[in-house]
Structure formats: structure tokens, C-alpha cells
N, C-alpha and C positions, 0 to 999 in steps of 0.2 A: 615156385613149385611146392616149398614144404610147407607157407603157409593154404596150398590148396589140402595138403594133404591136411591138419589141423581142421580145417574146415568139415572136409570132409570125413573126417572121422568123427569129432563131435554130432555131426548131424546121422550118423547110423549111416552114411553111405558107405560101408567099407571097402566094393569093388573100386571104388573111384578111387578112395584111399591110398590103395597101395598101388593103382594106376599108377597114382602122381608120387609115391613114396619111390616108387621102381623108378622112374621117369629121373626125379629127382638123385637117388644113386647114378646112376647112372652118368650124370654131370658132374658128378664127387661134390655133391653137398656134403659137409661134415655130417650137419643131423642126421639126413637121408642113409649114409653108409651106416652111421652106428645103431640106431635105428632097425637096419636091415642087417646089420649082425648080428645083435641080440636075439633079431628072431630068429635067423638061421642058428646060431647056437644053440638058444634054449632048444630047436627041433630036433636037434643033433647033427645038424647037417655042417661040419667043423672045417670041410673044409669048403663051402660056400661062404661062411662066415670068413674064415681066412684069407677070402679071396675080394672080399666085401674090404676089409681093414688093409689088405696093400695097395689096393685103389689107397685108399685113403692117406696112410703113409707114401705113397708116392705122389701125391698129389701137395707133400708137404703140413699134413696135419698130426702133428708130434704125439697126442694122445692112440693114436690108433696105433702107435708101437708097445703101446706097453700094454693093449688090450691082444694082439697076435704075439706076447709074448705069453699069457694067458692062454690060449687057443693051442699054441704051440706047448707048452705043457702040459695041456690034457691029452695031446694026443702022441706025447713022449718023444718031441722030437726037438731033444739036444742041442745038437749041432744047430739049429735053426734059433733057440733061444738066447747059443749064446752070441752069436751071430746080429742080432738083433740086439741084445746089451751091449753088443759095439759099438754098434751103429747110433743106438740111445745115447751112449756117455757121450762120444765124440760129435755127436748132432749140436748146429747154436739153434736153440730159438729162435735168435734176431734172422736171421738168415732168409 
């Protein structure tokens, strides 16, 4: 799926694009979520983005915690940060 989306992005299709970029989140591809965070963020839409990266940390992909740690402090919330640096320290990798 994310290489249809590559595909179709370089080729100027962009409806199909994020067809298969959406398609692709949706099955917790890493790219796909992060991908569809960054746009949601940069649009300001913080907490779709947010919601884009706990897919993805629940799905066991250890970078999308330190990106809603981010997200969580632009939108000043705490208790959720630190919460999440918990979960960070105490997380293995290998696992």
C-alpha cells in the first residue's frame, strides 16, 4: 500500500495518494501513520495527529512515542507527557 502511495504521488495522482496513504494508516503502516501525522499537525489538527501516533505506539512502534510526546506539549498537557516518559524509559526495544 505505501509503495502505491509513492507511486502515486510522484505521478501527480494525489486523490489516489492519500486513498492508499489513508488505506495504509489505517493497517498501522509506520510510514503511513507518520506520514498522516505530520500532515495533520502541520494543519493543526493536534489532536487527529495524536490519534494517528497512538495507533502507532500501540501497534508497538517506539518512535511514535516520542513524536505524541511532542503533540502533547504543544497542547500543554502534562500529565500526558509525563506519562508517556514512563512508558518511554520503562519500554525494551527487543520486545
Amino acid at each position: 500500500m505505501c509503495s502505491l502511495t509513492f507511486l502515486y504521488k510522484r505521478s501527480g495522482q494525489l486523490d489516489k495518494h492519500e486513498l492508499w496513504l489513508q488505506r495504509a494508516g489505517h493497517v498501522r503502516h509506520p510510514f503511513a501513520i507518520f506520514e498522516l501525522d505530520i500532515r495533520t499537525e502541520n494543519s493543526g489538527q493536534l489532536d487527529a495527529a495524536r490519534n494517528w501516533l497512538e495507533q502507532s505506539w500501540e501497534s508497538g512502534y517506539e518512535l511514535a512515542g516520542r513524536h505524541l510526546m511532542r503533540i502533547a506539549h504543544k497542547q500543554r498537557d502534562g500529565a500526558y507527557v509525563q506519562q508517556l516518559a514512563k512508558m518511554i524509559s520503562t519500554s525494551d526495544p527487543n520486545e
